[in-house]
Steps between C-alpha positions, in 0.01 A plus 500: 500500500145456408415421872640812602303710228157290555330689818647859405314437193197358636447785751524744194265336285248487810531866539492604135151278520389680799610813349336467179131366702524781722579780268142443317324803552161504704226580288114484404428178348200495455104667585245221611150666496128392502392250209385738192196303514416616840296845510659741674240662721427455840149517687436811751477470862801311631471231250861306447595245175849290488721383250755229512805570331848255448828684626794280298766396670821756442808618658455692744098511469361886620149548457262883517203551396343827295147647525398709193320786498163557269487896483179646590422178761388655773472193755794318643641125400792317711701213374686229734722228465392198751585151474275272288329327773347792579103522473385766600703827597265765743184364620387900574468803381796605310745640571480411906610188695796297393549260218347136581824338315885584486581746281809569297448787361195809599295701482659650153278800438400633132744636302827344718720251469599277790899416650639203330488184771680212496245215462555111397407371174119339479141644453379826690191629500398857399181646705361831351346651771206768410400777808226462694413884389487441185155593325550285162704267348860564407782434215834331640790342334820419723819325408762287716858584386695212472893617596830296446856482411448403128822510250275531217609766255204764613360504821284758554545662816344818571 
């Protein structure tokens, strides 16, 4: 009797498991933004900085990336995502030409947040990427949005 009832059961419990993994919602995570240590303005004149940042490992790992606004900025600031080998991202003015190292996610303009992309766990790198137009130095912050199925009681997911 028991040999009978054995893989009807099994193939249950396997799909109540899948069932319950799967039914997670997909959510925000987590923000991962520039070290509060590190000042948040930029030089003028097509001057770039990087960060490194650590996406975790989740299920079903998403990834944008926001660029705040500073009101009454009057130059322009653009955030990418590249991978953490990269060195350096234009070696021109900016913006013209195309990026020296693969990007995953860019240009994201002031004020705008990026699509979510599917990227693998590991350390990115962050370039902030100032115009060549601009007359004087310039606030930025940015954040990466770290996106998941999480079964955590509150995920926020906006």
């Amino acid at each position: 009797m028991l040999a009978r009832i054995a893989p009807p059961l099994t193939v249950a419990c396997a799909g109540l498991l899948w069932m319950a993994r799967n039914s997670c919602p997909l959510g925000l995570l987590d923000r991962l933004g520039p070290p509060p240590t590190l000042p948040q303005t930029i030089e003028c004149c097509g001057a770039s900085l990087h960060v490194d940042v650590t996406v975790p490992d989740v299920d079903e790992l998403q990834v944008d990336l926001a660029n705040t606004l500073f009101p009454g900025q009057n130059g322009r600031v653009d955030v990418w995502l590249t991978d953490v080998s990269c060195a350096e991202l234009f070696d021109a003015t900016y913006p013209s030409g195309t990026p020296r190292c693969r990007t995953q996610i860019g240009p994201v303009q002031v004020n705008t947040v990026s699509s979510r992309v599917t990227v693998q766990p590991g350390r990115y790198r962050v370039f902030v990427q100032s115009h060549s137009s601009n007359a004087s130095p310039q606030r930025y912050d940015f954040d990466v949005g770290v996106w998941g199925r999480s079964c955590r009681a509150n995920p926020t997911s906006p």
